[in-house]
LUMNUFI-731265 format. One record per residue (C-alpha): x, y, z; residue number from 1; residue in three letters. Coordinates in nm, 4 decimals, always signed. Example, Ala and Ser with C-alpha at 12.3 -4.5 7.8 and 13.67 -1.06 7.14 Angstrom:
[[+1.2300, -0.4500, +0.7800], 1, 'Ala']
[[+1.3670, -0.1060, +0.7140], 2, 'Ser']
! end
This chain:
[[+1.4446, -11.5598, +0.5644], 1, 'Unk']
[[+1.5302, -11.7042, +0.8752], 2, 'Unk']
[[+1.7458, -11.5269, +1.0911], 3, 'Unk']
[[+1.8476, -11.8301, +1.2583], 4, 'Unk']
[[+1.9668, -11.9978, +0.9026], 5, 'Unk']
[[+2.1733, -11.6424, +0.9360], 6, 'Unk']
[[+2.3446, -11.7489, +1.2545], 7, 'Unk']
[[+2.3953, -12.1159, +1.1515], 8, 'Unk']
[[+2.5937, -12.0026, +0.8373], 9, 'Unk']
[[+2.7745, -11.6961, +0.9533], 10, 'Unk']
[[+2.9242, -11.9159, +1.2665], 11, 'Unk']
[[+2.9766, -12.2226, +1.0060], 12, 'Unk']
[[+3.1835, -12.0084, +0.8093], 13, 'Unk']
[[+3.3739, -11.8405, +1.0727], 14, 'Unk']
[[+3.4802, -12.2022, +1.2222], 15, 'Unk']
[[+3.5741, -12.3187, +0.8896], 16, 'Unk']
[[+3.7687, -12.0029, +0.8244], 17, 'Unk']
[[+3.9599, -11.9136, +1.0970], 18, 'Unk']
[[+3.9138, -12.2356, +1.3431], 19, 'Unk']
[[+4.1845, -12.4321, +1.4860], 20, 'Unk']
[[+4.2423, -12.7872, +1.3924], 21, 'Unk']
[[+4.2485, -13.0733, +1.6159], 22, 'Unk']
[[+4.4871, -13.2507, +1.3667], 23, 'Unk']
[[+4.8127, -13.3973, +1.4825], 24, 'Unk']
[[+4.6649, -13.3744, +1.8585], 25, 'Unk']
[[+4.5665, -13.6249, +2.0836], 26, 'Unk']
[[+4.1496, -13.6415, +2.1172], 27, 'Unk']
[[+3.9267, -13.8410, +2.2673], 28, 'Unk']
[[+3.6522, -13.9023, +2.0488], 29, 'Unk']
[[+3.6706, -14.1786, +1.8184], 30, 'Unk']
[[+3.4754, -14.2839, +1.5247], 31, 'Unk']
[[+3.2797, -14.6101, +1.5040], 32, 'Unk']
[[+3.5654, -14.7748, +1.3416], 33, 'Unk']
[[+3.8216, -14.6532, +1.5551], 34, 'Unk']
[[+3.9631, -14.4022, +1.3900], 35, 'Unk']
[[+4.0361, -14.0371, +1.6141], 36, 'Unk']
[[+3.7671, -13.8095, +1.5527], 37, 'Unk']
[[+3.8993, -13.4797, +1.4636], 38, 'Unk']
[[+3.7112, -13.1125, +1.4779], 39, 'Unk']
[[+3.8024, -12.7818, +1.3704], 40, 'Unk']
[[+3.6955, -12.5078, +1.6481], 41, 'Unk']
[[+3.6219, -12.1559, +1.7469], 42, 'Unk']
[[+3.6616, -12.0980, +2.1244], 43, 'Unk']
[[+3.3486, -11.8681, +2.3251], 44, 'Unk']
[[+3.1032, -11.8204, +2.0118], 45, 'Unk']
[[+2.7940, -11.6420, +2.1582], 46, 'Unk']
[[+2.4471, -11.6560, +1.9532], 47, 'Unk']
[[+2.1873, -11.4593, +2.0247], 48, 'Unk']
[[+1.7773, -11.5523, +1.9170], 49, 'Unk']
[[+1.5197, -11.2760, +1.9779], 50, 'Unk']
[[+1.2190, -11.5109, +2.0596], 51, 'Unk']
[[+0.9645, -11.1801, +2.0272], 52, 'Unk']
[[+1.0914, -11.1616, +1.6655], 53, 'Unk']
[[+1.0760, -11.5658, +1.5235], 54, 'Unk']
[[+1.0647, -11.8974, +1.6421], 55, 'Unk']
[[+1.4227, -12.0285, +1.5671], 56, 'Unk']
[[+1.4546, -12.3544, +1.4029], 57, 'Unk']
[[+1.6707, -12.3951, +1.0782], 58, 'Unk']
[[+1.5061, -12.3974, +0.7773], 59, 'Unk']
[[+1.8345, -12.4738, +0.5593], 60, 'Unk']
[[+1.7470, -12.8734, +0.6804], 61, 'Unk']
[[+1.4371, -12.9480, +0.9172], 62, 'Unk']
[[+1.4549, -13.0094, +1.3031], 63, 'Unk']
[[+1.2911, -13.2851, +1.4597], 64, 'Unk']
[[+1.0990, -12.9708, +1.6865], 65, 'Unk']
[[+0.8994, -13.2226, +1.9072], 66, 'Unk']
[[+1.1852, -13.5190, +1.9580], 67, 'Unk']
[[+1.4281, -13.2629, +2.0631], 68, 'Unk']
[[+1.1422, -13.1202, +2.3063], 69, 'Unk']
[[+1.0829, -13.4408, +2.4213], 70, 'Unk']
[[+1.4332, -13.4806, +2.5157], 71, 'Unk']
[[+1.4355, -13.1482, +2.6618], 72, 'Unk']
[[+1.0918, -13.2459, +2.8812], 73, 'Unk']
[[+1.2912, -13.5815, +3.0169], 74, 'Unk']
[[+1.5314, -13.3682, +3.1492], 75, 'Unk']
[[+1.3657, -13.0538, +3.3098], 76, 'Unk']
[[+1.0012, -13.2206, +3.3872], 77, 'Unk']
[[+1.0499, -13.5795, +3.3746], 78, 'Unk']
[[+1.4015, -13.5712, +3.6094], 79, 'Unk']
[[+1.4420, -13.9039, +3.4103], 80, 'Unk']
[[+1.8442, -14.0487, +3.3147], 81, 'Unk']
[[+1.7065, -14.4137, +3.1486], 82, 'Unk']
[[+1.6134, -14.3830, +2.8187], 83, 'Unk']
[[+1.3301, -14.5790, +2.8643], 84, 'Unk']
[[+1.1756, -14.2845, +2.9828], 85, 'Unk']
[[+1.2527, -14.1097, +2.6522], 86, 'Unk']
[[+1.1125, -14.1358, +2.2509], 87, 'Unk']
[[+1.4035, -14.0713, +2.0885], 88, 'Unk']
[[+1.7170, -14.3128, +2.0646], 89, 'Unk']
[[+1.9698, -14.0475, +2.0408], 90, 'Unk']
[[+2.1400, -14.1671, +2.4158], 91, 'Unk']
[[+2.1202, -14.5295, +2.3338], 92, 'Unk']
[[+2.4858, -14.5166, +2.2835], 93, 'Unk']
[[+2.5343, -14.3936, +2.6639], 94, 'Unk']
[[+2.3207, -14.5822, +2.8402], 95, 'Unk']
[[+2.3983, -14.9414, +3.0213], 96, 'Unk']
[[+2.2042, -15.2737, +3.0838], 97, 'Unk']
[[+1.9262, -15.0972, +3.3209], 98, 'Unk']
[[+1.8876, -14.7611, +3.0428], 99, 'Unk']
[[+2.0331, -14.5180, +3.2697], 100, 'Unk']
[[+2.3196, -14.2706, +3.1972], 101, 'Unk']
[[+2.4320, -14.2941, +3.5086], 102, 'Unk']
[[+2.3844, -13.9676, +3.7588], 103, 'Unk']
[[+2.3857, -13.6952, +3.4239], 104, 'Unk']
[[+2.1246, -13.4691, +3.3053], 105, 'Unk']
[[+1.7423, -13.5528, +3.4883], 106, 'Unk']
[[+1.9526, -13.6996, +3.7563], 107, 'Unk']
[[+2.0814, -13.4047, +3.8422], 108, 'Unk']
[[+1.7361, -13.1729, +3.7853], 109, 'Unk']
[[+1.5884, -13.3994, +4.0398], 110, 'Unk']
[[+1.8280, -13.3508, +4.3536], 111, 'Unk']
[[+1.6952, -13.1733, +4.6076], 112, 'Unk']
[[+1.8850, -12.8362, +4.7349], 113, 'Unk']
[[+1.7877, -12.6192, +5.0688], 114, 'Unk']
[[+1.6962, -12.3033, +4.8813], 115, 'Unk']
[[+1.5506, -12.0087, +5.1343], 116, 'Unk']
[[+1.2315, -12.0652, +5.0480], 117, 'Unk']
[[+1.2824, -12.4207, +5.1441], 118, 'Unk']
[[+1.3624, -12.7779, +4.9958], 119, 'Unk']
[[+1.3187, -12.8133, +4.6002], 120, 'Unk']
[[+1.4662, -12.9208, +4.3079], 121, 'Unk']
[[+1.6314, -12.6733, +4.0670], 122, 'Unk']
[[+1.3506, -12.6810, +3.8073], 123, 'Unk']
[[+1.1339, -12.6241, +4.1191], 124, 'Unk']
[[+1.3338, -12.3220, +4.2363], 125, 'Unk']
[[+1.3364, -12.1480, +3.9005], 126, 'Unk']
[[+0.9404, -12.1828, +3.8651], 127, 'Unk']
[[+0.9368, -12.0390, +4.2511], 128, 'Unk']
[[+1.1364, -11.7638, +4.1655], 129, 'Unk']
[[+1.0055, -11.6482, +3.8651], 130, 'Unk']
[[+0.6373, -11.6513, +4.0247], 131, 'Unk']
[[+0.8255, -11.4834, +4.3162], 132, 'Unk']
[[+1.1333, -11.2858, +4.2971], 133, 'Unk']
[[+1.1520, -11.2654, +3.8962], 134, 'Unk']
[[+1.3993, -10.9523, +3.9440], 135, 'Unk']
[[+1.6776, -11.1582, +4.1299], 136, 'Unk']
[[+1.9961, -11.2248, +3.9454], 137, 'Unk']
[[+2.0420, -11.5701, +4.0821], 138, 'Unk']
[[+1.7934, -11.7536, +3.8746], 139, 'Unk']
[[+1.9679, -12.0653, +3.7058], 140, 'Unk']
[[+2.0106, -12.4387, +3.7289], 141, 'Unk']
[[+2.3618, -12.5990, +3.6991], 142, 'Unk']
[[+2.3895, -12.9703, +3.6012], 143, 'Unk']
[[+2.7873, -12.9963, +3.5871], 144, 'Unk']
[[+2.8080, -13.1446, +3.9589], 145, 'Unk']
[[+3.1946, -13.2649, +3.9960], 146, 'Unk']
[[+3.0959, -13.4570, +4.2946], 147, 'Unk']
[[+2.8595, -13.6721, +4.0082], 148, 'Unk']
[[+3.1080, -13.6840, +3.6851], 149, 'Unk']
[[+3.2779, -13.9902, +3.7447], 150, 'Unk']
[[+2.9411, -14.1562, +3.7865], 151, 'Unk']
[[+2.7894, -13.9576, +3.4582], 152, 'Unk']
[[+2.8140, -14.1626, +3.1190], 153, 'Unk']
[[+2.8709, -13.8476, +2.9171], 154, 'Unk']
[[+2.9510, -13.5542, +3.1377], 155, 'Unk']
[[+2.6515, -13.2458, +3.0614], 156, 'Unk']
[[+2.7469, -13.0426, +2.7260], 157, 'Unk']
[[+2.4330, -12.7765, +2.7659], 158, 'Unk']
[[+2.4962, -12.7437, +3.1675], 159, 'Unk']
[[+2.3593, -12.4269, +3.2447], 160, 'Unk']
[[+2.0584, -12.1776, +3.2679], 161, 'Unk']
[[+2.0316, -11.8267, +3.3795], 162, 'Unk']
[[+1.6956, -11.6768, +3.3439], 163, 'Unk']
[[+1.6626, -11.3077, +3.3923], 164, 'Unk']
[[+1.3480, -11.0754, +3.3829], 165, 'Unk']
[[+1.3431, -10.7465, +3.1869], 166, 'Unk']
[[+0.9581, -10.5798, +3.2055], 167, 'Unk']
[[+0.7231, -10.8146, +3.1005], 168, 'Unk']
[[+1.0051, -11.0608, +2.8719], 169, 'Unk']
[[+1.1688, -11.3728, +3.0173], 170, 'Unk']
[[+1.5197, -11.3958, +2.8829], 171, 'Unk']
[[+1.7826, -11.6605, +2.9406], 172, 'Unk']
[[+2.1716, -11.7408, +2.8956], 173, 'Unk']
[[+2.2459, -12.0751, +2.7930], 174, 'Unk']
[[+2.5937, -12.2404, +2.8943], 175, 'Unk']
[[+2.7283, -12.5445, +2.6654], 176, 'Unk']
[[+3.0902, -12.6307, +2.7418], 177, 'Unk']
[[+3.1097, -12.8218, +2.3855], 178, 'Unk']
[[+2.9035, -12.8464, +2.0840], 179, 'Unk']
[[+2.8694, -13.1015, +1.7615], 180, 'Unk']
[[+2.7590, -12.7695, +1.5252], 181, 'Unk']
[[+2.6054, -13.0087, +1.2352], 182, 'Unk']
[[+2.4589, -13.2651, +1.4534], 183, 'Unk']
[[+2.3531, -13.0561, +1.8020], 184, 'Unk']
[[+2.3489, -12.6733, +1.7483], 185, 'Unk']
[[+1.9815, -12.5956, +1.6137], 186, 'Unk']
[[+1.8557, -12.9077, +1.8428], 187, 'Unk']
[[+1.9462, -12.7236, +2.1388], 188, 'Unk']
[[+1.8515, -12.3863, +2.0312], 189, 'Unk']
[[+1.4707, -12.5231, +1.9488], 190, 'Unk']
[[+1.4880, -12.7474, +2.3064], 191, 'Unk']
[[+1.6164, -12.4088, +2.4908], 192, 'Unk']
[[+1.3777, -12.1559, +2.2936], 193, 'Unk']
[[+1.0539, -12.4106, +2.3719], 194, 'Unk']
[[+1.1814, -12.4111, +2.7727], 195, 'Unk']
[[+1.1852, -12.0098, +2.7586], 196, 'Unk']
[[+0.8422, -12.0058, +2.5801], 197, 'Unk']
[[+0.7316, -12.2510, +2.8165], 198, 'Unk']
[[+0.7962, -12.0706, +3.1232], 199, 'Unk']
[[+0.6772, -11.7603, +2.9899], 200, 'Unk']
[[+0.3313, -11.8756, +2.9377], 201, 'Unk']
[[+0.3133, -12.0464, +3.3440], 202, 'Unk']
[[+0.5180, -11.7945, +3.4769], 203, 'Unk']
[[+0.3152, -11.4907, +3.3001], 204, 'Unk']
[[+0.5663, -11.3668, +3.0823], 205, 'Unk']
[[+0.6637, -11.3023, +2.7351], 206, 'Unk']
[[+0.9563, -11.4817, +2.5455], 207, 'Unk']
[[+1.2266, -11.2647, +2.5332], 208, 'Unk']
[[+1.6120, -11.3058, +2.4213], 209, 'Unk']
[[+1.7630, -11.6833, +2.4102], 210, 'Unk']
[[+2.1554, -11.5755, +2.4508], 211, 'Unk']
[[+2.3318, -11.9513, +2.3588], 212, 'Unk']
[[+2.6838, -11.9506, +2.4309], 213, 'Unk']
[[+2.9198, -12.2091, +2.3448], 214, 'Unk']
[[+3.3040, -12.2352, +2.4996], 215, 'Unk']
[[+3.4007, -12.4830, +2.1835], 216, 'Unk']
[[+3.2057, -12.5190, +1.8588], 217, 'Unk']
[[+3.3438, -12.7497, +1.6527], 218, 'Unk']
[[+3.3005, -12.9142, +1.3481], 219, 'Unk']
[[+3.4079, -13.3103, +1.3169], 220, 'Unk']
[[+3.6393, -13.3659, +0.9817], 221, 'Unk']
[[+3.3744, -13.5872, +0.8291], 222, 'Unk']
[[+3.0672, -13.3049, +0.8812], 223, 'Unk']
[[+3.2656, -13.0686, +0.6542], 224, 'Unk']
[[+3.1172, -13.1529, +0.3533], 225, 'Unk']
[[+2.7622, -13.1824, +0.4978], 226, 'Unk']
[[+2.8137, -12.8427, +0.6754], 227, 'Unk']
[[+2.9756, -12.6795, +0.3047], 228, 'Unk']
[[+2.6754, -12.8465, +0.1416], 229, 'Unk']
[[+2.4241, -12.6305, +0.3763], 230, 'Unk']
[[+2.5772, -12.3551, +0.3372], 231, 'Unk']
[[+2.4985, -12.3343, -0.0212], 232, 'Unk']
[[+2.1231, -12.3840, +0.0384], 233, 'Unk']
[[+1.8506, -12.1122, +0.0376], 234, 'Unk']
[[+1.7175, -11.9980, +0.3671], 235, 'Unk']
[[+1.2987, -11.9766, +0.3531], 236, 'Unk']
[[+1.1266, -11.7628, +0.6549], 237, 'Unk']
[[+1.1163, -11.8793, +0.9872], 238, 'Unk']
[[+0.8084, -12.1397, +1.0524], 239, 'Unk']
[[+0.5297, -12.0279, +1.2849], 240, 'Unk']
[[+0.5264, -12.1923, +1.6576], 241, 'Unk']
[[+0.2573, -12.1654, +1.9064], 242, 'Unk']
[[+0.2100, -12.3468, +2.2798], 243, 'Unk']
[[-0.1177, -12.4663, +2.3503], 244, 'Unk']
[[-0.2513, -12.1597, +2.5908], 245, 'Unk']
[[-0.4213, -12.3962, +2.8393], 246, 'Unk']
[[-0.1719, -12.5150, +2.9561], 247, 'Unk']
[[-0.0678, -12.3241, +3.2965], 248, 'Unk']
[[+0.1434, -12.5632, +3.4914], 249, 'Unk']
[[+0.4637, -12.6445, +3.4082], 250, 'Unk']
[[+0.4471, -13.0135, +3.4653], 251, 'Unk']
[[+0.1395, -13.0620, +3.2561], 252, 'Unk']
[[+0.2626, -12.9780, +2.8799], 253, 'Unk']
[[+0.3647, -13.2212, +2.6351], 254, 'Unk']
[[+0.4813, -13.2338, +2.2541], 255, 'Unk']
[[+0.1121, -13.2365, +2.1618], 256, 'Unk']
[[+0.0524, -12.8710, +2.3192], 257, 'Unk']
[[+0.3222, -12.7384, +2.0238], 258, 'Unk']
[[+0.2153, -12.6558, +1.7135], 259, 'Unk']
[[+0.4591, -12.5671, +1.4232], 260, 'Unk']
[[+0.3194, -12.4261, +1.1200], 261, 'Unk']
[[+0.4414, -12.3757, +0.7555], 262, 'Unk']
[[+0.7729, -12.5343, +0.8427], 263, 'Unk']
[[+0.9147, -12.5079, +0.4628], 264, 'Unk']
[[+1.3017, -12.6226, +0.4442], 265, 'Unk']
[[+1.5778, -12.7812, +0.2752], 266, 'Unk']
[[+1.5938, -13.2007, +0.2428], 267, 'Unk']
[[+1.7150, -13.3583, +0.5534], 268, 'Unk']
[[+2.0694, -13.4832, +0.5978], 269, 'Unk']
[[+2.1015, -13.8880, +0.6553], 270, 'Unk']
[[+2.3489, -14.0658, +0.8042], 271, 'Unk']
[[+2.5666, -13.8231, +1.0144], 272, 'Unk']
[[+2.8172, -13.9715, +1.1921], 273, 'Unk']
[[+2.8294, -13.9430, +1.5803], 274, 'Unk']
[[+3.1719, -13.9471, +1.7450], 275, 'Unk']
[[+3.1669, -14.1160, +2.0801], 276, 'Unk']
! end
């Protein structure tokens, strides 16, 4: 089975069991009809995905492996915030007139910083150092720029990236200050696990660890019966994902140079509501 269907249900059931409720507090997020959009939460929940071992996307209900890396690519190679730039619709809700989101996610991976070994961006920096000085502790990127957030549309959720070398594997941290566990959590861990496997292969590594940790995971009151539904389903083993070896630059892969084989799961789950 999966070990990644593992995760998924093990923190599911820890949220639903011993999380706190949101209800009778004042929130932000409403639903599309108005109504306050309550969660249930666990506070610091830290997964960890041995790359080396399985690729790992959720079998218990399939993810959309090449829309959420083309999301991840507008970010981190693109540098793009209008979703014209992007396939998916997923940040039509955030976006203004024009398509942009305002100075949030590729916005931010395309400033340019005085690093030591000169100017770059962040993406830039990370390739450098990796190629360079891939035993330094200070390889990361960091989205969540305060002097940006009142010009953001939705301030970053997955903000952060440390990368850190151990032999031959590349292994990384990733920081999300809030996450939607039914609609968001395997997305990002398949975007974040590609990125790793990704600069592996340019970088001439091997995948190693993908540590996600998440400061709140929550559930929304109208997931909970989607998310108790999945967690009666059977897991089935972990599909089969390969990059396109070619491919030695960075800047030159695309959703075509992923292939996912004998990706057997559980029927998909429509109509999830978003709170916004």
């Amino acid at each position: 089975m999966s070990k990644a269907d593992v995760i998924f249900k093990n923190m599911c059931k820890n949220i639903l069991d011993h999380g706190y409720s949101s209800e009778g507090q004042t929130v932000r997020a409403r639903w599309e009809d108005g109504t306050p959009a309550h969660t249930i939460k666990l506070f610091g929940v830290v997964n960890r995905y041995d790359l080396s071992e399985e690729f790992p996307a959720l079998t218990l209900r399939k993810t959309a492996v090449k829309t959420a890396v083309d999301e991840l690519l507008w970010i981190w190679q693109r540098k793009s915030n209008n979703i014209h730039d992007l396939k998916g619709h997923i940040w039509d809700e955030w976006a203004d007139e024009t398509g942009s989101i305002g100075k949030a996610y590729g916005y931010q991976m395309s400033k340019k910083y005085k690093f030591h070994q000169g100017v770059m961006d962040q993406v830039d920096n990370v390739i450098w150092q990796l190629k360079n000085t891939p035993y330094s502790r200070r390889i990361m990127t960091n989205i969540y720029n305060f002097d940006d957030l009142s010009e953001m549309h939705l301030e970053p959720c997955a903000y952060s990236m440390t990368f850190n070398v151990t032999g031959n594997r590349l292994n990384a941290i990733l920081n999300q200050r809030s996450q939607d566990v039914l609609a968001a959590n395997n997305w990002n861990v398949v975007q974040y696990s590609v990125l790793v496997h990704m600069l592996a292969q340019v970088c001439g590594y091997e995948p190693g660890e993908l540590v996600h940790v998440i400061a709140d995971a929550h559930i929304y009151d109208r997931h909970i019966p989607a998310i108790k539904e999945l967690l009666t389903r059977e897991e089935h083993p972990a599909p089969k994902f390969t990059l396109n070896p070619d491919v030695k630059d960075f800047y030159d892969f695309t959703t075509d140079d992923i292939t996912i084989e004998n990706y057997e799961c559980g029927p998909q789950i429509t109509g999830i509501p978003i709170a916004v």
